[in-house]
C-alpha positions, 0 to 999 in steps of 0.5 A: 325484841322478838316478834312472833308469827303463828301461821296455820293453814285452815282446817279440812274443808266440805266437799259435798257441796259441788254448788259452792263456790270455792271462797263458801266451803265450810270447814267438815267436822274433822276441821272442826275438831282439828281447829279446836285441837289447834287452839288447844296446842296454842294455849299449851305452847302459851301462845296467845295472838294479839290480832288474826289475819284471815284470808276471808274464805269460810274455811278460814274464819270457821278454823279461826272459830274453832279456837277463838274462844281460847283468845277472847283479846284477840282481834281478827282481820281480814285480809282479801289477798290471802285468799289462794295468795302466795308467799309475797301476799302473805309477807306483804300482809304480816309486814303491815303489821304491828302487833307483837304476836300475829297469827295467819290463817290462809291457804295452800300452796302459798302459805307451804311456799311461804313456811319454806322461804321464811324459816332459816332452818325447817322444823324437823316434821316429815309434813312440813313440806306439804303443810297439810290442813290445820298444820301449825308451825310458829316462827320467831324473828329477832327484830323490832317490826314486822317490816324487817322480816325477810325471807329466812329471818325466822326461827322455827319454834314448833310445828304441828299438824292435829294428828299429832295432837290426841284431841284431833 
């Protein structure tokens, strides 16, 4: 079996607001439209999650609504240690899992730290390392449940950042 992990980082968020607290930023509207380019990417890559985990944080669930509605079957978690979580938290997050395919949502520099340590080999894209706003990469394991994955079981599919996308 081949489990499937789809790992996004949420789209640009709004500064503007000095008042808000870190967790309220929205996203801005290149986010919006970087999140709607996500999702278009991930219905052409024929990727469908069967359940989203989301850190909570409002930049978060505005990236996942942005292309939510390419997904109408699929359930959304939250899943508070993923917010400003580190790799640990989100390797932690996804092996209580038991969806074949899972999509996270979450923040830098864990889920940087996290793509790095997880794929075997890293996609040949020059923003991998830095794993801008919006940046995409799905990963696929060779094994039955997500409590086998370990760090540099993965296979890199495909990355994307939205300025690679014509839509973003």
């Amino acid at each position: 079996m081949t489990l499937t992990l789809i790992l996004t980082r949420h789209a640009k968020s709004d500064w503007d607001d000095p008042a808000l607290d870190d967790y309220d930023r929205p996203l801005n509207a290149r986010g919006r439209r970087s999140a709607a380019a996500i999702g278009s990417w991930l219905v052409a890559q024929d990727l469908q999650p069967d359940v989203v985990l989301l850190s909570g944080a409002r930049r978060t669930v505005e990236t996942w609504e942005g292309m939510a509605s390419r997904f109408p079957e699929t359930s959304v978690e939250t899943v508070g240690k993923l917010y400003l979580g580190n790799a640990a938290a989100i390797l932690s997050a996804l092996r209580a899992q038991s969806a074949p395919t899972v999509m996270v949502i979450c923040h830098n520099p864990g889920i940087a730290d996290f793509a790095r340590r997880m794929a075997r080999t890293p996609p040949d894209h020059p923003r991998f390392g830095d794993y801008p706003t919006a940046a995409t990469t799905v990963m696929r394991f060779d094994v039955q449940t997500w409590q086998e994955i370990d760090w540099s079981s993965a296979a890199a599919a495909a990355f994307t950042v939205p300025r690679d996308l014509s839509e973003a």
